[in-house]
C-alpha positions in Angstrom: 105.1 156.2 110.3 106.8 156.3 106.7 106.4 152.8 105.1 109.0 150.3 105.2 110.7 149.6 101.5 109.9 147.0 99.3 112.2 143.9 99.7 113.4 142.5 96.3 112.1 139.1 95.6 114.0 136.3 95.7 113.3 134.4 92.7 113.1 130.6 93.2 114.5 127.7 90.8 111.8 126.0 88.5 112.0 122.6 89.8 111.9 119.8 86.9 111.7 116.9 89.4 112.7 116.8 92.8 113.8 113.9 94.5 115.0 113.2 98.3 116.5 109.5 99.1 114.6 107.3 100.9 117.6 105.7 102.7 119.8 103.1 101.1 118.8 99.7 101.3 122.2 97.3 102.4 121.9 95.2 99.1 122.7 98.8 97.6 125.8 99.2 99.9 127.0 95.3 98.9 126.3 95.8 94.9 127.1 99.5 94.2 130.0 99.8 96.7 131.4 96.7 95.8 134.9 98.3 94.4 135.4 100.7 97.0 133.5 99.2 100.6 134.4 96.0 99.6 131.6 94.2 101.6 130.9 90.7 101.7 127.4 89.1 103.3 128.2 86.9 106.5 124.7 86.2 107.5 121.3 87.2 107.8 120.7 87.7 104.1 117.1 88.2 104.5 117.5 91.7 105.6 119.3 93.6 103.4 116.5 95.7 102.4 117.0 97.1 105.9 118.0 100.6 104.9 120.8 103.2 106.5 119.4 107.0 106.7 122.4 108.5 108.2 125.7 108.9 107.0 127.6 108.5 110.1 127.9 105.5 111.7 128.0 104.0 115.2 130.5 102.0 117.4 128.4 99.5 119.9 130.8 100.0 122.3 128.5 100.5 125.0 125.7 98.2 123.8 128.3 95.3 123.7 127.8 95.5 128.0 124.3 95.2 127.2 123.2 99.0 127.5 121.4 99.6 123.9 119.0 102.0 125.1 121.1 104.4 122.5 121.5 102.1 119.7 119.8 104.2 116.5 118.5 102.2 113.2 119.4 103.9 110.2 123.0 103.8 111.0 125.5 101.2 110.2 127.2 99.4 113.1 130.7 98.9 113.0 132.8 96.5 115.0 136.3 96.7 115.6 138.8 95.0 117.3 137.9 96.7 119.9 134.9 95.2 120.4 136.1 92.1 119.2 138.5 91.9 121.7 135.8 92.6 124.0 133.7 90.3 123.1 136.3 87.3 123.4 137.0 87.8 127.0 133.3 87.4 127.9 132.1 83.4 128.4 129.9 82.2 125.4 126.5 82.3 127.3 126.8 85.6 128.6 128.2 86.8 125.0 125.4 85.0 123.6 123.1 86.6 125.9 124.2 90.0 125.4 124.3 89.5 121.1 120.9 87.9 121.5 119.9 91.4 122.9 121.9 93.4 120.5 120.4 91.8 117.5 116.6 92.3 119.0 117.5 96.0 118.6 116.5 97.9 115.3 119.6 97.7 113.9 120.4 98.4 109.7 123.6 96.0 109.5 126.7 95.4 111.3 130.1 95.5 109.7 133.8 93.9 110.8 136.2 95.8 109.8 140.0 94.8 109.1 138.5 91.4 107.9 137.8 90.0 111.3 136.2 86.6 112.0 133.0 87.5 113.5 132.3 85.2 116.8 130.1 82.1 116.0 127.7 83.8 118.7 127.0 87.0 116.3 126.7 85.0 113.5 123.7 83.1 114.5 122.1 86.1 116.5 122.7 88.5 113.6 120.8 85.1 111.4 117.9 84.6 114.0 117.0 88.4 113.8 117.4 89.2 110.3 120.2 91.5 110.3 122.9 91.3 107.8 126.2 90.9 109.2 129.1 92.2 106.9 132.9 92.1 106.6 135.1 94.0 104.8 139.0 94.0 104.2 139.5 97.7 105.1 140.5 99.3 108.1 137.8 100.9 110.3 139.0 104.5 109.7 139.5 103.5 105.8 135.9 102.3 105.9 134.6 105.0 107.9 135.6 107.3 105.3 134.8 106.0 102.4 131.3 104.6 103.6 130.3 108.3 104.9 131.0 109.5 101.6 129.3 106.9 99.4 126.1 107.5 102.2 126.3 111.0 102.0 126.3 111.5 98.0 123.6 109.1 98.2 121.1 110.8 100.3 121.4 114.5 99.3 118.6 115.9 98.6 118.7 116.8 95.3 116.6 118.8 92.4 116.8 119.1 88.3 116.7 122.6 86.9 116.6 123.7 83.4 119.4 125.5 83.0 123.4 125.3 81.9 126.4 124.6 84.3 129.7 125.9 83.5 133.0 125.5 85.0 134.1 129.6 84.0 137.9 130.0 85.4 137.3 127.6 88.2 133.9 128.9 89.3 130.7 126.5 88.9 128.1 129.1 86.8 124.6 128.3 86.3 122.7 129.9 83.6 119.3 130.0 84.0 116.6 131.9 81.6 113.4 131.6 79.6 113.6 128.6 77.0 115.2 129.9 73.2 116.8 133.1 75.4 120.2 131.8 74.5 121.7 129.7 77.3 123.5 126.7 74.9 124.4 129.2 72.4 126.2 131.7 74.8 127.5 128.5 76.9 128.8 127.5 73.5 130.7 130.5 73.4 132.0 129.9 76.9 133.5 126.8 75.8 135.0 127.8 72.5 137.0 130.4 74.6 138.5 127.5 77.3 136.1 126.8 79.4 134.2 123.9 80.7 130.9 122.2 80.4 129.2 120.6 82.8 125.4 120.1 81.6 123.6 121.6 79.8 119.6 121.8 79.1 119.4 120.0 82.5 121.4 120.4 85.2 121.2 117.6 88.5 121.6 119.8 91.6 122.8 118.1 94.9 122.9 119.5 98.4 126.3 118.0 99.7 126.4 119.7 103.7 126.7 123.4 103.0 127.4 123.3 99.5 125.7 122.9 96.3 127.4 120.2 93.7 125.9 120.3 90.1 126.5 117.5 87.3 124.6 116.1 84.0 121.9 113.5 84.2 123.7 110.4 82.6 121.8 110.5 79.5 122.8 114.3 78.2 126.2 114.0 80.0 128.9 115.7 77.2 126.1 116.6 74.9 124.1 119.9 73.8 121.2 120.9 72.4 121.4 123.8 69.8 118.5 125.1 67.5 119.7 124.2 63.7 122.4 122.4 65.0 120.5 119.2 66.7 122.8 117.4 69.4 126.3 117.8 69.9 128.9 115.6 71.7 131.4 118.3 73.8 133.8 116.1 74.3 134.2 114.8 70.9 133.7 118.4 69.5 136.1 120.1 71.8 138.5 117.3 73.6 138.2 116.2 77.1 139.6 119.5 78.7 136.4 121.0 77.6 134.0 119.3 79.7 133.9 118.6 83.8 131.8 116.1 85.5 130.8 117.9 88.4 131.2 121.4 90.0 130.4 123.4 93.1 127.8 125.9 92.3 129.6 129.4 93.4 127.0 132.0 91.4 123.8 132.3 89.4 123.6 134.0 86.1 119.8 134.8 85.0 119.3 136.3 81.5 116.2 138.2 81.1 114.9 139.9 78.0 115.7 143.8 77.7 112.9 145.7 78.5 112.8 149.2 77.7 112.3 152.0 80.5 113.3 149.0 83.4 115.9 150.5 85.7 118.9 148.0 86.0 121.5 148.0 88.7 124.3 150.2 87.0 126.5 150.2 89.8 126.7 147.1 91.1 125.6 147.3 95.0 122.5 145.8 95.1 123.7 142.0 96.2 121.0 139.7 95.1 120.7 135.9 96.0 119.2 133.0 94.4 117.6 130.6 96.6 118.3 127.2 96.0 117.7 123.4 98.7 117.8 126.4 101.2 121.6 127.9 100.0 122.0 131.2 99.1 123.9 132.0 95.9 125.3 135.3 94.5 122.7 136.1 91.7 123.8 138.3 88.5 120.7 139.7 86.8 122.3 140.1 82.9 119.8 141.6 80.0 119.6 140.0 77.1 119.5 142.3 73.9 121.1 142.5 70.0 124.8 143.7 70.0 125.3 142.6 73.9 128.3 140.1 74.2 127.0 137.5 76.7 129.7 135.1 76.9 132.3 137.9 77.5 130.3 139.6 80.3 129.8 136.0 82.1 133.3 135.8 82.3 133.8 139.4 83.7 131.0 138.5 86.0 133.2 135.2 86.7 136.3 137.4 87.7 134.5 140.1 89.7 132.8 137.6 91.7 136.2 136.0 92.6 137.8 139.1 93.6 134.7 139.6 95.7 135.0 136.4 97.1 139.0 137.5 97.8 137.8 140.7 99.4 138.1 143.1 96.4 134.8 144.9 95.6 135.5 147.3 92.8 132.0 149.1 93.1 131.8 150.0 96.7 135.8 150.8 96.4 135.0 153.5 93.8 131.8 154.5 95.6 134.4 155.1 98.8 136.4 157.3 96.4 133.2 159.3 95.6 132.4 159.9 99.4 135.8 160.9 99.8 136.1 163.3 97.1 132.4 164.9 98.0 133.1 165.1 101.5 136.1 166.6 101.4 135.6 169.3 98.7 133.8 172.1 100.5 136.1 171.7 103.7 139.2 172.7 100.8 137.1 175.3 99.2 137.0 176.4 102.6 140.6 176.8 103.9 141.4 178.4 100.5 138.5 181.4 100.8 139.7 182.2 104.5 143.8 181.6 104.3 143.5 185.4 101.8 141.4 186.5 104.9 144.1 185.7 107.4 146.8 187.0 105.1 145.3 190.7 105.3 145.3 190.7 108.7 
């Protein structure tokens, strides 16, 4: 049995620090939401280091007839008018009752929507057990909307790698490389000719779903770190259209040192990924030696991997046009040595 080829090893990203969010406490949604949930503590105060794990959240429809076998903690509770309106048509002991039961329930926080009076029955249940009650101005889907994405940016898991981010003709570019290899200098470049910064030295990596959304840690945000130079502010260098908080990562660039006698792909067909919170990302091997313009090959590697992405690949395109062009040559050579042949006859 011949042996199987050698795979091609993924590299993986040299983690600085890794974190992954241990829920958000409710004092966090209260204080660091306040200009966007608008929430406002009702009653049972002494829980809001309860904590909500999940980003979408839960109607108590059901429960509210005193089936709470599929209430889950970790997720916020939100009652409607629906419910409300439920609620009200019930007598205040069996409303009592049933909130009584709710509240016994692991439960992170409920919150009335549209700014609706909350019965004086969930008020002291929610008190008794501990679990804050919350009201907010907003309409449910409004809140909905706005709370899944404030959980959401939250609790992705996230990771710090030492590297460069780019925003190079819309696409997010991370640089990554050996330490004094040239990343600031050639992103430097980059942003002399148009583009956009986004960190530099180290980049804050967070997995958002399916995608991967890179910014600067709020200390280096606008600023770079160049040999001789010190510390430079981007933005007061270059102007604000020269730096971008945030961008989708869309393709790895790792610069490696020339070495003599390596083979390097010289065609282009070799599709290598980088391997990063579990996403795969195109990965663009690029050698590093004197006389080699870095930033101006990023940038063609930029464009090429956006007509990729559009459904133009220019090296298996031309290698097409070789196949054709072999394959076809000795069937001509072929018709031209027997069409004399047939002539004679």
């Amino acid at each position: 049995m011949a042996p199987r080829p050698k795979r091609k090893k993924v590299p993986r990203p040299v983690e600085v620090a890794t974190a992954q969010g241990p829920g958000i406490a409710i004092a966090e949604l209260v204080e660091e939401g306040a200009a966007s949930l608008q929430l406002e503590v009702v009653a049972g105060k002494v829980g809001l280091d309860r904590r909500v794990y999940v980003a979408r959240v839960q109607r108590p429809g059901l429960a509210l007839t005193g089936y709470t076998d599929y209430i889950a903690y970790g997720r916020v509770q939100i009652v409607g008018s629906s419910e409300i309106g439920y609620l009200r048509k019930l007598t205040p002991r069996r409303r009592s009752a049933i909130l009584a039961k709710l509240c016994r329930c692991r439960i992170s926080c409920f919150v009335l929507t549209k700014g609706l009076a909350p019965p004086r029955e969930l008020i002291a249940a929610a008190g008794a057990a501990g679990v804050p009650l919350l009201t907010t101005p907003l309409e449910s889907t409004t809140f909905i909307r706005l709370l899944s994405t404030f959980v959401e940016e939250h609790l992705a898991t996230r990771l710090h790698l030492h590297s460069v981010l780019l925003d190079v003709f819309g696409l997010g570019t991370l640089i990554l490389g050996d330490s004094g290899i040239g990343k600031s200098e050639c992103a430097l470049e980059l942003i002399d000719r148009g583009h956009r910064l986004v960190a530099d030295d180290v980049v804050e990596i967070k997995k958002m779903g399916d995608r991967l959304v890179g910014a600067s840690p709020d200390l280096t945000r606008y600023h770079m770190e160049l040999r001789g130079l010190g510390v430079l502010n981007i933005r007061d260098l270059y102007g604000v259209s020269s730096i971008s908080l945030s961008k989708r990562v869309g393709m790895v660039i790792q610069l490696e040192h020339w070495e003599e006698g390596k083979e390097y792909d010289r065609l282009g067909l070799h599709d290598e990924t980088y391997l990063i919170l579990g996403i795969e990302l195109p990965l663009v091997r690029m050698p590093v030696a004197p006389g080699r313009n870095l930033a101006l090959l990023i940038e063609v590697a930029a464009r090429n991997r956006l007509l990729r992405e559009g459904g133009y690949d220019a090296a298996r395109r031309f290698v097409e046009r070789v196949d054709a062009i072999v394959g076809s040559g000795p069937r001509a050579v072929t018709r031209k040595r027997r069409a004399p042949a047939r002539r004679r006859s």
